[in-house]
N, C-alpha and C positions, 0 to 999 in steps of 0.2 A: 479493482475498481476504486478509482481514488482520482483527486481532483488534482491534480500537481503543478506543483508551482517554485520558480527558483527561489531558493532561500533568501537571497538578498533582495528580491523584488518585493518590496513590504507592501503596494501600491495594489500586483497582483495579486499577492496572499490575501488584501483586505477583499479583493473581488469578490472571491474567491468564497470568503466567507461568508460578505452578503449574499451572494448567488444561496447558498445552503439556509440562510435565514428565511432567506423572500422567498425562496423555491419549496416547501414544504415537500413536496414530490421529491424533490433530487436529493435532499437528508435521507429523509424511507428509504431512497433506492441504495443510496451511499451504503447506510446502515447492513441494509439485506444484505446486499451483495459482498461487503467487507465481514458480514458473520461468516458468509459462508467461505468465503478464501480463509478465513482466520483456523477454521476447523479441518481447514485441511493441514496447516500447518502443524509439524508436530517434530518434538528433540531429536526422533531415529531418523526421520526425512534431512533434520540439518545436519547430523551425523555425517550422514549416507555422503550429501553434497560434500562437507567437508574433506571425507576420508578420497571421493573420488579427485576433488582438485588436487589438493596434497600428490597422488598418485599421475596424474597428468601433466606436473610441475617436475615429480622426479623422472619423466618419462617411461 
């Protein structure tokens, strides 16, 4: 849950950020919602993804 934006579009990123200013709702939710993907994230899970590419790259 994230607002995304191309890197070089500074125009949209500024949107983007107003939008999370003026929107006090859409920060909160941002916020919520990014705690809760962030705790799922963890070192064995990127592990796991790495050791399986690796293995799907050497066939």
């Amino acid at each position: 849950h994230a607002l995304k934006v191309d890197f070089w579009d500074i125009d949209e990123m500024a949107n983007k950020i107003v939008a999370v200013l003026k929107y006090p709702p859409l920060g909160r939710t941002l916020v919520e919602h990014g705690t809760f993907e962030v705790r799922r994230l963890t070192w064995e899970g990127a592990a796991e993804k790495t050791v399986e590419t690796y293995r799907r790259a050497m066939g």
